[in-house]
C-alpha positions as a Markdown table, in Angstrom:
| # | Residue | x | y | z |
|---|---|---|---|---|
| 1 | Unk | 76.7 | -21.4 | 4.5 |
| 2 | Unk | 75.0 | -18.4 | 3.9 |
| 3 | Unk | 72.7 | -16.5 | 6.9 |
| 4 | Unk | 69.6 | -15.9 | 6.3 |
| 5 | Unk | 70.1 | -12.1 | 7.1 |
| 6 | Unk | 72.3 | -12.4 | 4.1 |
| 7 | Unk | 70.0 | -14.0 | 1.8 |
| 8 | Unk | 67.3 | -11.5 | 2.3 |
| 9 | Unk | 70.0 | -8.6 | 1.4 |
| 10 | Unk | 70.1 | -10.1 | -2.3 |
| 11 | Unk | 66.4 | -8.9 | -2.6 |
| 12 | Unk | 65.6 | -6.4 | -0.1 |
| 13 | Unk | 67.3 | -3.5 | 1.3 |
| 14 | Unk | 67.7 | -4.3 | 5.1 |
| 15 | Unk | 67.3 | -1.1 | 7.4 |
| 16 | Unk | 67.9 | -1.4 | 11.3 |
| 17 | Unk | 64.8 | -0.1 | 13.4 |
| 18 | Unk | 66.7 | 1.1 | 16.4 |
| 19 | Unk | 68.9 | 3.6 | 18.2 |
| 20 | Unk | 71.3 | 1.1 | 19.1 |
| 21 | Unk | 74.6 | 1.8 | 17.7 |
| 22 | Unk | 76.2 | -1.5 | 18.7 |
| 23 | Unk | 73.3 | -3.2 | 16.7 |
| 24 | Unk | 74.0 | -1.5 | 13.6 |
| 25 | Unk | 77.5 | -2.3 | 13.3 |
| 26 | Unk | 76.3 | -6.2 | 14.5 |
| 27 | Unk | 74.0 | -6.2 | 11.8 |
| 28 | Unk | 75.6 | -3.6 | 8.9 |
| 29 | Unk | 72.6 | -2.3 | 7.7 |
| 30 | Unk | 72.3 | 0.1 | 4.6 |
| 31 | Unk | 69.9 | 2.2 | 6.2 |
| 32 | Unk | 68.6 | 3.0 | 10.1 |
| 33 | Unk | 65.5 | 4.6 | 11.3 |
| 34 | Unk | 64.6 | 6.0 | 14.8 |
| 35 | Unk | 61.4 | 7.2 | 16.9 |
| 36 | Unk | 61.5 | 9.0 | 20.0 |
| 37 | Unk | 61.1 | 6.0 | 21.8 |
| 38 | Unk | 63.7 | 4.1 | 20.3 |
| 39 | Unk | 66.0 | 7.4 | 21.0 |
| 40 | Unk | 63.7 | 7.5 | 24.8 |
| 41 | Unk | 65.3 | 4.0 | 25.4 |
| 42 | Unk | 68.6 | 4.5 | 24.3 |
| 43 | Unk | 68.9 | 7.7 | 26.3 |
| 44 | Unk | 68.2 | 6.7 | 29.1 |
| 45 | Unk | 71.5 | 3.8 | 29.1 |
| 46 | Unk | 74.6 | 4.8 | 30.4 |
| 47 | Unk | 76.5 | 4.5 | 27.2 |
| 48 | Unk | 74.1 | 6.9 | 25.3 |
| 49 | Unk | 74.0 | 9.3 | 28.1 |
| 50 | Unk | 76.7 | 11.7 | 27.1 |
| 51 | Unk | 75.2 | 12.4 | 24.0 |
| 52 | Unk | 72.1 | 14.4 | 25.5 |
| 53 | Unk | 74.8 | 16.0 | 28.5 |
| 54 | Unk | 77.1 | 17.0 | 25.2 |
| 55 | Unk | 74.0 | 18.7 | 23.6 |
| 56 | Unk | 72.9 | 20.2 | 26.4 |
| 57 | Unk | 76.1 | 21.7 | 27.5 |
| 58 | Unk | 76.7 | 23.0 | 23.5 |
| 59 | Unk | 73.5 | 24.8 | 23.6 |
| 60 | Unk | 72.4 | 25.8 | 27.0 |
| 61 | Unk | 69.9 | 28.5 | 25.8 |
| 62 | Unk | 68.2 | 26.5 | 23.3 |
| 63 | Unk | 64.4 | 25.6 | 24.1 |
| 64 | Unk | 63.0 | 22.4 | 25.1 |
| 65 | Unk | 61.9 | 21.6 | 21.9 |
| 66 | Unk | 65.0 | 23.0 | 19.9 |
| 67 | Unk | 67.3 | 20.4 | 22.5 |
| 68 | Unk | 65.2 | 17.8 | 21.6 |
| 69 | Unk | 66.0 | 18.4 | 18.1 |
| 70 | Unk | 69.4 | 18.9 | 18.4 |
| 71 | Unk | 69.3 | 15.2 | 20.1 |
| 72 | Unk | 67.8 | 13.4 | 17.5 |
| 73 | Unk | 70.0 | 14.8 | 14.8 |
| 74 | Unk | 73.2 | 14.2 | 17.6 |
| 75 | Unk | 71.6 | 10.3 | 17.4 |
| 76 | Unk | 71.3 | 10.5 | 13.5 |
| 77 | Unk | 75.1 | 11.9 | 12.9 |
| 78 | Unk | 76.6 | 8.8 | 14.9 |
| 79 | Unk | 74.3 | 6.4 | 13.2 |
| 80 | Unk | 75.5 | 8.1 | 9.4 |
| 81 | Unk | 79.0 | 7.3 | 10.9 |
| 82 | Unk | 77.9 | 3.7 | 10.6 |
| 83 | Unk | 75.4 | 3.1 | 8.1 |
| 84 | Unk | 76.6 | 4.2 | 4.8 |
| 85 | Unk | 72.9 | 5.3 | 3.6 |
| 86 | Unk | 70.2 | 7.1 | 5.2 |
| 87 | Unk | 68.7 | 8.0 | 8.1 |
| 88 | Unk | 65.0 | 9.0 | 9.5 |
| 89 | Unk | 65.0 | 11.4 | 11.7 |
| 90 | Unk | 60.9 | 12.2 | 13.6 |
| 91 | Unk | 59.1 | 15.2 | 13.4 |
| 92 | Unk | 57.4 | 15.8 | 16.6 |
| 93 | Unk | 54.6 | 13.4 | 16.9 |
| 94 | Unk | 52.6 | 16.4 | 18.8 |
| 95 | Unk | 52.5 | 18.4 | 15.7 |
| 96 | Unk | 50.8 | 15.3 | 13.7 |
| 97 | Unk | 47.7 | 17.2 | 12.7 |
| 98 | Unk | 49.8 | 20.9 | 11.8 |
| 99 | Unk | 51.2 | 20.5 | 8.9 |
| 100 | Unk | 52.9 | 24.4 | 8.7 |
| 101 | Unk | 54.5 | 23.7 | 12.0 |
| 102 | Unk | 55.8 | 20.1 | 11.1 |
| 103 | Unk | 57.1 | 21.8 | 7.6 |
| 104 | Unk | 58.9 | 24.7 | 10.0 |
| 105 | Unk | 60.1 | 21.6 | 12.4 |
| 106 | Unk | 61.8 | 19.5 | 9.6 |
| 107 | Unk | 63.4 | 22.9 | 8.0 |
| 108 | Unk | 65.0 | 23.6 | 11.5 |
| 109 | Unk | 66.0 | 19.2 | 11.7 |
| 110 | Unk | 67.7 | 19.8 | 8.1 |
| 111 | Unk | 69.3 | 22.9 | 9.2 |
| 112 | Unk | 70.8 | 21.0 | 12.2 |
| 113 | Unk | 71.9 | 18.3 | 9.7 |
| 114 | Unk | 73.5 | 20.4 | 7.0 |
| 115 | Unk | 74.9 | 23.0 | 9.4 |
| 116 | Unk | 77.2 | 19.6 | 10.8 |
| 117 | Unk | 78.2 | 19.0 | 7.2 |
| 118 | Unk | 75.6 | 15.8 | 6.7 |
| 119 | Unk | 73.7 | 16.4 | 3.2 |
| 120 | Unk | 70.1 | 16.3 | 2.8 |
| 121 | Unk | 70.4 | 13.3 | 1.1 |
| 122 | Unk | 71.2 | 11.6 | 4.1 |
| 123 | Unk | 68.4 | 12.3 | 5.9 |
| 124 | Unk | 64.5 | 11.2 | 5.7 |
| 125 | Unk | 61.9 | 13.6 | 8.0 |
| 126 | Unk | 60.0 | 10.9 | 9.5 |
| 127 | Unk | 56.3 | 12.5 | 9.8 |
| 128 | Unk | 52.5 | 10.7 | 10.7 |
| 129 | Unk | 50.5 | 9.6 | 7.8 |
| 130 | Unk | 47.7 | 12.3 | 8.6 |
| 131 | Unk | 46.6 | 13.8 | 6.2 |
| 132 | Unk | 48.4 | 17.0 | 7.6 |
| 133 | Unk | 51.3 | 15.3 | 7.8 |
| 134 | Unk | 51.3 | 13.4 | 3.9 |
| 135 | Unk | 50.5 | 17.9 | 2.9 |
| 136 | Unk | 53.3 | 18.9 | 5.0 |
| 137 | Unk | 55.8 | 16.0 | 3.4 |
| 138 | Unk | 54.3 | 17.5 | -0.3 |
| 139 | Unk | 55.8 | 20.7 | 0.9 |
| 140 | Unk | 58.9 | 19.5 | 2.0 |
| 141 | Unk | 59.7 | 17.1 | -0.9 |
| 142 | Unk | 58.9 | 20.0 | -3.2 |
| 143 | Unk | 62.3 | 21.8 | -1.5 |
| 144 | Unk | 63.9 | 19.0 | -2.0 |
| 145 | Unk | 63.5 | 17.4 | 2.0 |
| 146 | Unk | 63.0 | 13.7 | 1.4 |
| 147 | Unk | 60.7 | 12.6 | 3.7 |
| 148 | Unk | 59.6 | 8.9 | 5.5 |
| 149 | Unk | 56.0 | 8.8 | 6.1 |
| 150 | Unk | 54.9 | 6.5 | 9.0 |
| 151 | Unk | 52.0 | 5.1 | 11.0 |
| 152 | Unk | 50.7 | 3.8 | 7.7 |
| 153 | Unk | 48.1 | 1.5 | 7.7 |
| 154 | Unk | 46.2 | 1.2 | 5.1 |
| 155 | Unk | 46.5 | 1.7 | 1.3 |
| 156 | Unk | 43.9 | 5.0 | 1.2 |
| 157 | Unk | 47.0 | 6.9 | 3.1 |
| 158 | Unk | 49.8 | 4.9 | 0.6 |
| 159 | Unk | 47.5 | 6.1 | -2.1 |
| 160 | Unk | 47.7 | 10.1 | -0.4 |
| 161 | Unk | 51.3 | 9.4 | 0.1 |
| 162 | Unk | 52.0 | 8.6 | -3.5 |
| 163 | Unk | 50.1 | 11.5 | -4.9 |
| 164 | Unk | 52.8 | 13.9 | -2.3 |
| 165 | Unk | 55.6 | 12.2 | -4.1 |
| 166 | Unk | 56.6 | 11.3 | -0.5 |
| 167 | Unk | 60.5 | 9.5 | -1.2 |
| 168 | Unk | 59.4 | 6.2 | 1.3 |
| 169 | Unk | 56.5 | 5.0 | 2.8 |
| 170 | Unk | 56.4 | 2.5 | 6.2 |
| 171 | Unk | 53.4 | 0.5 | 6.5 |
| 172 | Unk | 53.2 | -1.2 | 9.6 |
| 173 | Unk | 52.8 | -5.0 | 9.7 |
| 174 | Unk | 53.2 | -6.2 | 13.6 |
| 175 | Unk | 50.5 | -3.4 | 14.8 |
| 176 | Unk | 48.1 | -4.7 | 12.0 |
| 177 | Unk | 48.5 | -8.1 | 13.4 |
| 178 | Unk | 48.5 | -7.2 | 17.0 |
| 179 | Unk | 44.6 | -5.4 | 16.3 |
| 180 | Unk | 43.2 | -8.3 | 14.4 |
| 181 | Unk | 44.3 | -10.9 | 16.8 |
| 182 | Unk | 43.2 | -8.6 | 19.5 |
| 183 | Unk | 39.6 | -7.8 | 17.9 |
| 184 | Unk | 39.8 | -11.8 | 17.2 |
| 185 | Unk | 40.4 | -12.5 | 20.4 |
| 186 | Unk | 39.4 | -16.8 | 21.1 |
| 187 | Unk | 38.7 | -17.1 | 17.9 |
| 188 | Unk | 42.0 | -16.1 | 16.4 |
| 189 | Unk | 43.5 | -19.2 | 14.4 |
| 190 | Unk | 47.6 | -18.5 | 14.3 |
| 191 | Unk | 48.4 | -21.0 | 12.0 |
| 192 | Unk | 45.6 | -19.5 | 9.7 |
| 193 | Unk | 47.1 | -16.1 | 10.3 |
| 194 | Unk | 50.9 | -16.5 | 9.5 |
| 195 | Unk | 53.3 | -15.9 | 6.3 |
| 196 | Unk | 51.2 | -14.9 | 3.3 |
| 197 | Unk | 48.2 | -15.0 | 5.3 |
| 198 | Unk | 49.4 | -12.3 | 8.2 |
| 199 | Unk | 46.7 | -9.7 | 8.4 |
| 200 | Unk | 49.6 | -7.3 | 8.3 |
| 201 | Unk | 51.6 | -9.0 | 5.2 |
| 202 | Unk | 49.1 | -9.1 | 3.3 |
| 203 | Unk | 48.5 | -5.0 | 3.7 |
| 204 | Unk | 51.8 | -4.3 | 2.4 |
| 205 | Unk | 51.9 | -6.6 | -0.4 |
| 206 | Unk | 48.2 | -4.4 | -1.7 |
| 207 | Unk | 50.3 | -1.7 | -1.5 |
| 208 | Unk | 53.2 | -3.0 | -3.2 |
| 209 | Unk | 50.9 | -4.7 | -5.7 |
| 210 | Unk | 49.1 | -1.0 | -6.0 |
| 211 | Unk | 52.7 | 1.1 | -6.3 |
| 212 | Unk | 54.3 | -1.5 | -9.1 |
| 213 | Unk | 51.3 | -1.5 | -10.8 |
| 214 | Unk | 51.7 | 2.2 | -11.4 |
| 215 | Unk | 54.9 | 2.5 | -11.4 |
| 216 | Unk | 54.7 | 4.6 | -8.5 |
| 217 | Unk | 58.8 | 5.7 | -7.3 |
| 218 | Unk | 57.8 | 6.1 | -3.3 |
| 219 | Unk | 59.9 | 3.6 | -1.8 |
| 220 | Unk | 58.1 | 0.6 | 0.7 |
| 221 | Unk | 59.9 | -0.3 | 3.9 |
| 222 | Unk | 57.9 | -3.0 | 5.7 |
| 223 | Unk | 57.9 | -2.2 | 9.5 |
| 224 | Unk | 57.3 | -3.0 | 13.1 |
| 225 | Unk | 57.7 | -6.8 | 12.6 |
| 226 | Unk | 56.2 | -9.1 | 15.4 |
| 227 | Unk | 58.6 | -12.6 | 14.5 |
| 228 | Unk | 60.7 | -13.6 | 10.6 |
| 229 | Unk | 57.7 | -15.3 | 9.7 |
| 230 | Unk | 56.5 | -11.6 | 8.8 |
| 231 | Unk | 59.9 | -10.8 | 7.4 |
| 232 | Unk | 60.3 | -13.1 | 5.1 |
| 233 | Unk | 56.9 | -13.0 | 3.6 |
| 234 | Unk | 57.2 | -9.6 | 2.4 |
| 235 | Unk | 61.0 | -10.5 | 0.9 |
| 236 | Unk | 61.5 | -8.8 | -2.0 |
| 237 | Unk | 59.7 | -5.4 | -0.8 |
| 238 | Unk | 62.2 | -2.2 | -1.5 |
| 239 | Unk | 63.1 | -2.0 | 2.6 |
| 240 | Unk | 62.3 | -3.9 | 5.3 |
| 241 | Unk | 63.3 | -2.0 | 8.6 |
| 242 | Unk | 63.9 | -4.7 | 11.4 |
| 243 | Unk | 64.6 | -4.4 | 14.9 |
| 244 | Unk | 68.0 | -6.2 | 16.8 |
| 245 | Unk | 66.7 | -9.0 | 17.8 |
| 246 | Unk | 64.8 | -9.9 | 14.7 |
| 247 | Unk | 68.1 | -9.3 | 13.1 |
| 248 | Unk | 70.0 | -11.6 | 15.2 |
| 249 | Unk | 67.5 | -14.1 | 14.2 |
| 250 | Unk | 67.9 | -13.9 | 10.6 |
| 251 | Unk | 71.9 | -13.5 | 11.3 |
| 252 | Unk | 72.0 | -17.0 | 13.2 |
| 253 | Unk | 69.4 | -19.3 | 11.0 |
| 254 | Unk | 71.4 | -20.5 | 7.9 |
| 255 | Unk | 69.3 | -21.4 | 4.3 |
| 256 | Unk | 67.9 | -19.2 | 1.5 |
| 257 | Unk | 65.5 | -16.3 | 2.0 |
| 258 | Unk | 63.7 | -16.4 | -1.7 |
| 259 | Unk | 62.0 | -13.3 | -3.1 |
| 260 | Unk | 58.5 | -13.3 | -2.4 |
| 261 | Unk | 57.1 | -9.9 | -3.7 |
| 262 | Unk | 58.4 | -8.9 | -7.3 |
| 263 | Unk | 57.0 | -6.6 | -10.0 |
| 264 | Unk | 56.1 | -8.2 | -12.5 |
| 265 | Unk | 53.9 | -10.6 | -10.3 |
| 266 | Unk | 52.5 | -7.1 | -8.5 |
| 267 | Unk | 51.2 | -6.3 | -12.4 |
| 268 | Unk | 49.7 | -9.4 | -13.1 |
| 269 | Unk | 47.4 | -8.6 | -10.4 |
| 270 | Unk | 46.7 | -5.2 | -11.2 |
| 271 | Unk | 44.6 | -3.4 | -8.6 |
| 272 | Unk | 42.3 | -0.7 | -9.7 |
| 273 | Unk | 43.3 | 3.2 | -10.1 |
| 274 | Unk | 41.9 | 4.6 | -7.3 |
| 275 | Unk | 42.1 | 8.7 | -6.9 |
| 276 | Unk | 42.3 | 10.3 | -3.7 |
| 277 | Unk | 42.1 | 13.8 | -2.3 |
| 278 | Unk | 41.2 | 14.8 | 1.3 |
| 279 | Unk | 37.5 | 13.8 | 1.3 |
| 280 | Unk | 38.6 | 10.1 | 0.0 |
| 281 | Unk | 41.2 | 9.7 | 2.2 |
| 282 | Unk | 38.9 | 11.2 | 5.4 |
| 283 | Unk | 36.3 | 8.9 | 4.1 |
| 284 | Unk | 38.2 | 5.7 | 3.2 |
| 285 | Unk | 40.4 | 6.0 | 6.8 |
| 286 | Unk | 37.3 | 6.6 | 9.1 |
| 287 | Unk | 36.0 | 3.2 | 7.1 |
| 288 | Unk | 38.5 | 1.5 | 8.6 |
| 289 | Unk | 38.2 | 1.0 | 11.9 |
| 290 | Unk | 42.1 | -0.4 | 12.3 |
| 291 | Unk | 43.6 | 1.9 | 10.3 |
| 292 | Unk | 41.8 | 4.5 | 12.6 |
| 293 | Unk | 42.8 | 3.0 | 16.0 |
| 294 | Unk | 46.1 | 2.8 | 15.0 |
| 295 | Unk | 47.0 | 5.6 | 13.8 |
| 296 | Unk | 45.8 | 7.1 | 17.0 |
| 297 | Unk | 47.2 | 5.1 | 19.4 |
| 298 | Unk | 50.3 | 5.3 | 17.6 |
| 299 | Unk | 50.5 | 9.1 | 18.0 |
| 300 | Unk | 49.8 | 9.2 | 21.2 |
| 301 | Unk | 52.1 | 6.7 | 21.7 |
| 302 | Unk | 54.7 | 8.7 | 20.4 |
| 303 | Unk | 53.3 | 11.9 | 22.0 |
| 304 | Unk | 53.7 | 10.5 | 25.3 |
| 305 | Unk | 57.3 | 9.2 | 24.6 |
| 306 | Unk | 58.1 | 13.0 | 23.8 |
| 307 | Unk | 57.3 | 14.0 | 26.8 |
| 308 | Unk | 59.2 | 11.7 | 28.7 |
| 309 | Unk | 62.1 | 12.4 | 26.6 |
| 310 | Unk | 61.2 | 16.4 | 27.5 |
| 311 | Unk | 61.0 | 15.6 | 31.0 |
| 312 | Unk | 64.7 | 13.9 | 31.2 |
| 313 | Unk | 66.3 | 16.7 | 29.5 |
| 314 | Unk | 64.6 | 18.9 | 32.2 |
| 315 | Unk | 66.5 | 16.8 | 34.8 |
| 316 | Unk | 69.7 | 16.5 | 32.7 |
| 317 | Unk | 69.4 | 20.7 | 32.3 |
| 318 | Unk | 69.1 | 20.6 | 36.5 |
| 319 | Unk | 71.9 | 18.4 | 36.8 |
| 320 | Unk | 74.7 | 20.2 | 34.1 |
């Protein structure tokens, strides 16, 4: 009988959110993507360890920030060993509102990439939906450096996105859910709030319904999933990146995993042309109030995970 992991394959592109290589051959996804606290976490086991002492001992007069580099892209060559597709590789979260510096960063990442023999077309630059970071991606795509925007929350920065002919796009369902039922607090209903009805869902499916309207070639990955009930209502999205234990979910449940997002049902609804340029998406962003808080949290999330990840390379150059 087929597994439900399966079943969504037929209609979705599965990606593995994680820097587990043991997961990714588990799971066989076409795509992975990391952040530096995915690649914080896998570090820091004992299995992963030799890849930051390898690096380190390759380049001992590289800077701090040129190591940390050269780690990610050390995590992103295994995982193209194993995934026959793509990989997203993160820009510095700390450079989310500099958008020269994040161009200069993801030329150096590519560099790293190309100089090991590993295409461009291999590799995503995963940067902040800012709107610094959606100018530096229009940069970068324009010399041919595909680029993953993330921390997207809302459609204003899918619209910005769309207009930098970013290659992918990854709005985030689980943190939409986890502010709603937060600001909801005793008065959040679940059962009123799950499948179709997820705060979070139903932000990617405007987006979706927005892109196929207009025929709009940035690629959706659905992201940061809380449980499958999220999953499989956005089934049928271009990519859904999921994390290992979500995957060993869908592996061990058996049954059908039907498309629920397609394009000709995203026309029928046909959302209206809305045009963006700074002011708009300044404006529409500071209107929403968890689009704002998110975003911000999840960059300093991110920034603080950098650190840490500065910090053990530190220790690890003390201990070579």
């Amino acid at each position: 009988m087929t597994t439900q992991l399966d079943s969504l394959r037929q209609c979705t592109t599965v990606v593995a959110d994680t820097g587990d290589f043991e997961a990714m051959r588990a799971y066989r996804p076409t795509d992975a993507t990391t952040n530096p606290s995915l690649i914080l976490k896998a570090v820091q086991q004992a299995a992963y360890r030799p890849l930051l002492d390898r690096v380190i001992t390759d380049h001992p007069g590289a800077s701090l920030a040129e190591t940390s580099d050269l780690l990610l892209v050390a995590f992103g060559r295994q995982i193209l060993e194993i995934v026959p597709g793509r990989v997203s590789t993160e820009v510095d979260a700390r450079l989310s509102f500099d958008s020269l510096a994040s161009v200069e960063r993801a030329r150096h990442i590519i560099q790293h990439y190309e100089n090991a023999g590993i295409g461009r077309e291999r590799v995503l630059i995963k940067l902040a939906s800012t709107w610094e970071g959606i100018q530096a991606a229009r940069t970068l795509q324009a010399e041919g450096i595909n680029c993953n925007l993330t921390l997207l929350f809302c459609l204003p920065q899918a619209i910005a996105c769309a207009q930098a002919k970013v290659t992918l796009i990854s709005p985030f369902v689980g943190r939409i859910y986890d502010w709603f039922k937060k600001a909801a607090g005793t008065e959040w209903d679940e059962s009123a709030n799950q499948g179709e009805n997820d705060p979070g869902v139903r932000s990617v499916r405007s987006i979706y319904e927005y892109y196929k309207t207009y025929d709009i070639p940035t690629e959706i990955m659905g992201a940061s999933f809380r449980n499958i009930g999220q999953i499989k209502a956005l089934a049928g999205c271009d990519l859904l990146t999921i994390s290992p234990e979500l995957l060993g979910q869908l592996d061990a449940a058996h049954g059908e995993v039907p498309a629920v997002l397609d394009v000709a049902s995203a026309k029928a609804v046909a959302p209206e042309w809305r045009a963006s340029n700074e002011i708009t998406f300044r404006t529409d962003l500071n209107q929403d109030a968890m689009a704002t808080e998110k975003l911000a949290e999840g960059i300093r999330q991110f920034t603080a995970d950098a650190i840490k990840l500065d910090t053990l390379i530190q220790q690890a150059r003390q201990q070579a």
